[in-house]
C-alpha positions as CSV (number, residue, x, y, z in Angstrom):
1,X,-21.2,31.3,-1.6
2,X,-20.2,28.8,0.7
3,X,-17.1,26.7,0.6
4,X,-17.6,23.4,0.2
5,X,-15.6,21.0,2.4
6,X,-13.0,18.8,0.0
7,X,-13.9,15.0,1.1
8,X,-10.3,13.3,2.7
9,X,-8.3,11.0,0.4
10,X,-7.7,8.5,3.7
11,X,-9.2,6.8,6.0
12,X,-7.8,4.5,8.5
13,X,-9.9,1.9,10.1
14,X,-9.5,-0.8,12.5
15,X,-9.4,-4.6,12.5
16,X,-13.3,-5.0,11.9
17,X,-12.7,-2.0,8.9
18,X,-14.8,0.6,10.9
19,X,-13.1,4.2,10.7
20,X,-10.8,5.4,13.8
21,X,-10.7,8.3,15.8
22,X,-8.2,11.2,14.7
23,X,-6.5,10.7,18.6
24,X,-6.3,6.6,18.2
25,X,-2.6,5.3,18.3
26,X,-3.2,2.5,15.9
27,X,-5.1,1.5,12.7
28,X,-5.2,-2.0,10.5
29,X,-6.0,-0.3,7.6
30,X,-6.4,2.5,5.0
31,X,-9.6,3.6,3.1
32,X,-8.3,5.4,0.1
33,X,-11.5,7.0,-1.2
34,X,-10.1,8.2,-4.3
35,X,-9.5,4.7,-5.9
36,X,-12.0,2.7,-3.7
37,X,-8.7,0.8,-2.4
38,X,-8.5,-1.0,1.3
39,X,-4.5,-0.8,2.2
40,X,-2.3,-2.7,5.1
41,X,-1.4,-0.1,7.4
42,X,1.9,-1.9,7.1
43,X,4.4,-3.0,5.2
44,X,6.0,-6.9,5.2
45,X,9.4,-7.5,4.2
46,X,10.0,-10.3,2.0
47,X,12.9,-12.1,1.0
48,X,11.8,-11.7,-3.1
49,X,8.8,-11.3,-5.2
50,X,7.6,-14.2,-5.1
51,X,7.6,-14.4,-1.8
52,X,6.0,-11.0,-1.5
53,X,3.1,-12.3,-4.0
54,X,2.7,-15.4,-1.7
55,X,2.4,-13.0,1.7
56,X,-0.2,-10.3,0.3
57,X,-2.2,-13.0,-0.7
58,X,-2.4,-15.0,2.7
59,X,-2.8,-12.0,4.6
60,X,-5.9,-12.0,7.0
61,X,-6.1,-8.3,8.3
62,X,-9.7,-7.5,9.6
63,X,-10.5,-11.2,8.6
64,X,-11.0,-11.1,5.1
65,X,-9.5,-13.6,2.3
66,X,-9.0,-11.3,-0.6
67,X,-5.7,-9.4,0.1
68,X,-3.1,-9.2,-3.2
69,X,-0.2,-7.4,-4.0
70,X,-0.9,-4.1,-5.4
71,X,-0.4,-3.4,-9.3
72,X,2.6,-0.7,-10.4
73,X,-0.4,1.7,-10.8
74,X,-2.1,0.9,-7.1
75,X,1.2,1.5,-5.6
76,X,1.9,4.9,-7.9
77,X,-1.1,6.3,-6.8
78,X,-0.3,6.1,-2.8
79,X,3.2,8.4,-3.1
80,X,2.8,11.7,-1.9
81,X,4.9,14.0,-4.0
82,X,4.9,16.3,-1.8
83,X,8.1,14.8,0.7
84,X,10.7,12.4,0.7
85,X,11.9,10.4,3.3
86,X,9.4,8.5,2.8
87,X,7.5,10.0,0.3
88,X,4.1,8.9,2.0
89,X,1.8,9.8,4.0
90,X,3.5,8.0,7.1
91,X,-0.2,9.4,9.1
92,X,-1.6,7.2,7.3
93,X,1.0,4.7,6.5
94,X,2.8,3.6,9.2
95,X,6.1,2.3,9.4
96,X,7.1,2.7,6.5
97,X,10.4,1.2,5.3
98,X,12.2,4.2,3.8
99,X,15.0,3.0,1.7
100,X,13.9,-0.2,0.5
101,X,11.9,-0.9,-2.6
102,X,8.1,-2.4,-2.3
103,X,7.1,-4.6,-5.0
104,X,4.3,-4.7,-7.1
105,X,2.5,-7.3,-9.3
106,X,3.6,-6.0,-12.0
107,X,5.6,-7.5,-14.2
108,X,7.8,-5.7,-17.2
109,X,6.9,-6.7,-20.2
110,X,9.7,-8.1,-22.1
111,X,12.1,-9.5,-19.1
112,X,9.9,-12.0,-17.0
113,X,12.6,-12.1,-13.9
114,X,12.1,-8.4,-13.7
115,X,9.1,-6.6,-12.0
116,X,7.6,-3.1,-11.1
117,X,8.5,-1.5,-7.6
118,X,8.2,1.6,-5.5
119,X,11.0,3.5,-3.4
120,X,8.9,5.2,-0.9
121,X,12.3,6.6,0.2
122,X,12.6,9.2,-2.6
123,X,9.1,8.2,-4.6
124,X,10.9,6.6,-7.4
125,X,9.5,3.9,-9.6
126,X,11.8,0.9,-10.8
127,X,12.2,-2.1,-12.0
128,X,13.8,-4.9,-9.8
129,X,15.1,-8.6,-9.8
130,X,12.3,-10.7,-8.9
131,X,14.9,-12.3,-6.8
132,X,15.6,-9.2,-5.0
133,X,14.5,-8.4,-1.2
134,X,11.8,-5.5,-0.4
135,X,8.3,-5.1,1.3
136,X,4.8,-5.9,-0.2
137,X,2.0,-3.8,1.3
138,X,-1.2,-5.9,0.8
139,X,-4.5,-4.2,-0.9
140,X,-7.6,-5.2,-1.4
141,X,-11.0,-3.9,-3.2
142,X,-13.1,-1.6,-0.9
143,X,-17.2,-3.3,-0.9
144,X,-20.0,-1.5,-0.8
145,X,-20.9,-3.2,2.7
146,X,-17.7,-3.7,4.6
């Protein structure tokens, strides 16, 4: 019987979102197959939330308008259990800020200066002062036709 080939999780791609050899040095972006996601390759440190929210939505990476900050359960879903320090897939996502927290959209329920965030240090999620520093890594749907 034979084996049948597992399809990759990521895919990075360049500025006009075509998919990059296995030997290039640099990517804009990540295709994550599994949730039909389009990732930053990078992170960008912001001075708060707010901030953060403000920067993932005016981000222009391969030209398109309709970058956001990722939800609590977009940002789970890129940790890689599997190692700390970061606890990513730094192949995939460069330069990733190790012991600072990335913040999602999410906000918690109940304490409105408060929202959801990521350690990609040790994989951890928390909740932090919206007034707090950090990273946002922008995301975006993936469309049919990129």
């Amino acid at each position: 019987m034979p084996v049948k080939k597992q399809k990759q999780r990521f895919i990075r791609l360049d500025e006009a979102g075509k998919p990059v050899s296995p030997r290039a040095k640099t990517h804009a972006m990540v295709h994550d197959t599994q949730t039909g996601l389009i990732w930053c390759a990078e992170a960008v440190k912001v001075d708060n939330w707010k901030y953060g929210m403000d920067r993932a939505k005016a981000c222009r990476v391969g030209g398109k308008k309709d970058w956001r900050a990722p939800t609590i359960q977009e940002l789970f879903s890129i940790i890689d259990h599997s190692c700390v320090d970061p606890a990513i897939d730094t192949k995939y996502f460069k330069d990733t800020p190790e012991s600072r927290w990335h913040w999602s959209s999410s906000p918690v329920v109940g304490w409105p200066e408060y929202a959801w965030n990521v350690d990609f240090n040790s994989g951890d999620v928390s909740s932090g002062h919206r007034s707090d520093g950090g990273f946002v890594r922008p995301v975006r749907a993936a469309r049919a036709r990129q």
